[in-house]
C-alpha positions in Angstrom: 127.6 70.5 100.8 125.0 71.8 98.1 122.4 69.2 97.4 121.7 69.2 93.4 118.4 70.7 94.1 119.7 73.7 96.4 122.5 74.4 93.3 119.7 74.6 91.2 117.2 76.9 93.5 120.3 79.3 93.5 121.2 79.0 89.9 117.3 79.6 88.8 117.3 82.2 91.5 120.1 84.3 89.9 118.3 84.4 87.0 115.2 85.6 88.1 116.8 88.5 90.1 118.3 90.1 87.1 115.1 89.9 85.4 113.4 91.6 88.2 116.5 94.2 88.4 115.6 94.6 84.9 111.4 95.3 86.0 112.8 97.7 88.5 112.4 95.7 91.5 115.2 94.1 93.6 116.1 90.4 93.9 117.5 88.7 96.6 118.1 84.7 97.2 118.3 83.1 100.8 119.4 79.4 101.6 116.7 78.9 103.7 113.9 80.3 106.3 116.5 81.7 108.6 118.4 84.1 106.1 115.5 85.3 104.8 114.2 86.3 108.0 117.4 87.9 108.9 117.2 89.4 105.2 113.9 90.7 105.5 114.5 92.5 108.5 117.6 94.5 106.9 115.3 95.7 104.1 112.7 97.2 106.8 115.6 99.1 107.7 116.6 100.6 110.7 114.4 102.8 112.7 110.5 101.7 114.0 109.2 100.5 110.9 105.1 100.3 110.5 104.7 96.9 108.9 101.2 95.5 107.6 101.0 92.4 105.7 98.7 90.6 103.2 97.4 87.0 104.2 100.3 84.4 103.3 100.8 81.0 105.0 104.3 81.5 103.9 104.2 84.5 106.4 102.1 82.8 109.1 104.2 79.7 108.7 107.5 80.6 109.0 107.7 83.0 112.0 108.5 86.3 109.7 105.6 88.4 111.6 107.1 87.4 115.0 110.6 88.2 113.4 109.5 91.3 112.4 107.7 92.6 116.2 110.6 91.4 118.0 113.1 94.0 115.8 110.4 96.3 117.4 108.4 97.1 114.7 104.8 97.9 114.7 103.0 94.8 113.2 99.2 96.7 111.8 97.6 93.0 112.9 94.8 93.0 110.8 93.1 90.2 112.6 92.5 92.8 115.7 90.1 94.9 113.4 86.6 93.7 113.3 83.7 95.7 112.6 82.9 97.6 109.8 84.4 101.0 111.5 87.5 99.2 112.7 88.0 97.4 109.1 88.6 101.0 107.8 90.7 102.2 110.4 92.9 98.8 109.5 92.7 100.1 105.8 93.9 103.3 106.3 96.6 102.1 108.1 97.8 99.7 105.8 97.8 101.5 102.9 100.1 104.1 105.4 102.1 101.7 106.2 106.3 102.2 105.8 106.3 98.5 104.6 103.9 96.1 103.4 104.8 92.2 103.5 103.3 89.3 101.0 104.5 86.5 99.8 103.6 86.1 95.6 101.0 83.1 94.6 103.4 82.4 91.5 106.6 84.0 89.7 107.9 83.5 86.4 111.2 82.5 85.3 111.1 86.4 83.4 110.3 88.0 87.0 106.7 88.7 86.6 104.7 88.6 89.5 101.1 86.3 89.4 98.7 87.3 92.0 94.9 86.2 92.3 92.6 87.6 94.9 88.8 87.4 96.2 88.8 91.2 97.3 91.7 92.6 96.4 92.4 93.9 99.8 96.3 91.9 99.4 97.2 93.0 96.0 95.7 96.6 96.2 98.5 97.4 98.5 101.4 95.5 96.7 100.0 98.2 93.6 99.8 101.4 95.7 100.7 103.0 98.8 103.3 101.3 101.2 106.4 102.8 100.8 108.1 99.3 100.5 106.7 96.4 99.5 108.5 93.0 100.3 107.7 89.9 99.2 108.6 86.4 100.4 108.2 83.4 98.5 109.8 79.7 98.1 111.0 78.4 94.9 108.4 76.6 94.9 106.6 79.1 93.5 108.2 79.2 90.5 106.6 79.0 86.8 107.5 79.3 83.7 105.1 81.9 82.0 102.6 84.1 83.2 99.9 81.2 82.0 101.8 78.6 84.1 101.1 81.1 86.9 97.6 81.7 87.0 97.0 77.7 86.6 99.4 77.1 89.2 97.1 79.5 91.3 93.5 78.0 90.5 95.0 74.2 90.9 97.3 74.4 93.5 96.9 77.1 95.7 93.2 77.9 95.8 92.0 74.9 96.8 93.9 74.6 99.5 93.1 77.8 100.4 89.3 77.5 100.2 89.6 74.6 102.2 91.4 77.2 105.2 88.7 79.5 104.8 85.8 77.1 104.5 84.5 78.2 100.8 82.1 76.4 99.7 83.8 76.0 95.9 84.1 72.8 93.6 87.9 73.2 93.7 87.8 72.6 98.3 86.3 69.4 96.7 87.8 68.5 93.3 91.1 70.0 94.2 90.8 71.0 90.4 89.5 74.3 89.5 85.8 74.7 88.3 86.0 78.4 87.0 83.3 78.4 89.6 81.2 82.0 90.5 79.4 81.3 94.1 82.3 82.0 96.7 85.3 82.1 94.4 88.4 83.9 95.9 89.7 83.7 92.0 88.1 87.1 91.6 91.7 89.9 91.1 94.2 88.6 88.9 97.2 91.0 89.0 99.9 90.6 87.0 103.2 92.5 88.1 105.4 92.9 84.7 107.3 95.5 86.4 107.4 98.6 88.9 106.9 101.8 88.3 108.4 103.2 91.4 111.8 101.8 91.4 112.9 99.1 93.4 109.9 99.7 95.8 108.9 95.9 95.5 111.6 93.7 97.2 111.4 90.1 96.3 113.1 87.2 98.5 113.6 83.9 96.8 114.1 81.3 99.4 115.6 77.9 98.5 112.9 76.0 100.2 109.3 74.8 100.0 106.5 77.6 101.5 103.3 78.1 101.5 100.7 76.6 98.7 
């Protein structure tokens, strides 16, 4: 039996996926972890897929990367590629890549996508180049407007974030944002009002709580 807050996930859910049909990107809403997973993997489609991904705790989390090398994809595993040399090789293949796999740091209720990066090296390829770009994100990440999202970004999931990567920000500290310069990762704000290659960006809504 549906628990109130599950009817409503799916309810808001529905929604939001015609607004994004209406953006030209597709919508789809999964229960939980598991149908997403299974969901995911029928977008990537049939065939060996090259998959890269953009850094997501959603992602890392949740077990979608192993879903996606056990279909027998190739995974681009960024994390392999260290020196300067390497780093571009990794680039090049990512922006290559059949599919490229993020989850979103906020989406509003109108289907716009709310992004904020330090380099840009996550949302450059959600812009340009994949082939497919599929994104996973909880309901969590819901928000009303646009506004809503970027806050929800600088309050709630940067901090967090800075204290993963060990920034030295007032925000690992404060947990409040500080509209700080020295080591921000707040430095790319993308905002997705719709794509211009249609139904290219993929976007799974998943009834649960992921990621910051």
């Amino acid at each position: 039996m549906a628990t109130p807050l599950k009817t409503f996930y799916k309810n808001q859910a529905a929604s939001i996926i015609k607004k994004l049909n209406m953006r030209k990107m597709e919508g789809y809403y999964c229960e939980n972890v598991e149908e997403a997973k299974a969901k995911l993997l029928e977008l990537i489609g049939d065939g060996k897929k090259s998959v890269a991904y953009g850094g997501s705790m959603t992602l890392d989390e949740n077990g979608f990367k192993t879903a996606v090398t056990e279909a027998g994809h190739e995974l681009v595993i960024r994390e392999n590629y260290k020196t300067p040399e390497e780093i571009k090789e990794c680039n090049a293949k990512q922006i290559t890549s059949d599919v490229f796999l993020m989850s979103t740091n906020a989406i509003t209720v109108d289907g716009e996508l709310v992004n904020i990066d330090a380099r840009g090296n996550r949302v450059c390829y959600m812009i340009y180049g994949p082939d497919s770009v599929i994104i996973v994100a909880g309901m969590n990440k819901v928000v009303a407007t646009v506004e809503d999202g970027i806050r929800r970004v600088r309050n709630e999931a940067t901090p967090p974030n800075c204290n993963r990567l060990n920034c030295n920000t007032p925000c690992a500290v404060t947990g409040k944002c500080g509209d700080c310069y020295t080591d921000s990762i707040c430095c790319q704000i993308v905002v997705t009002r719709m794509s211009r290659v249609p139904n290219r960006i993929k976007v799974i809504l998943v009834g649960e709580t992921l990621g910051f």
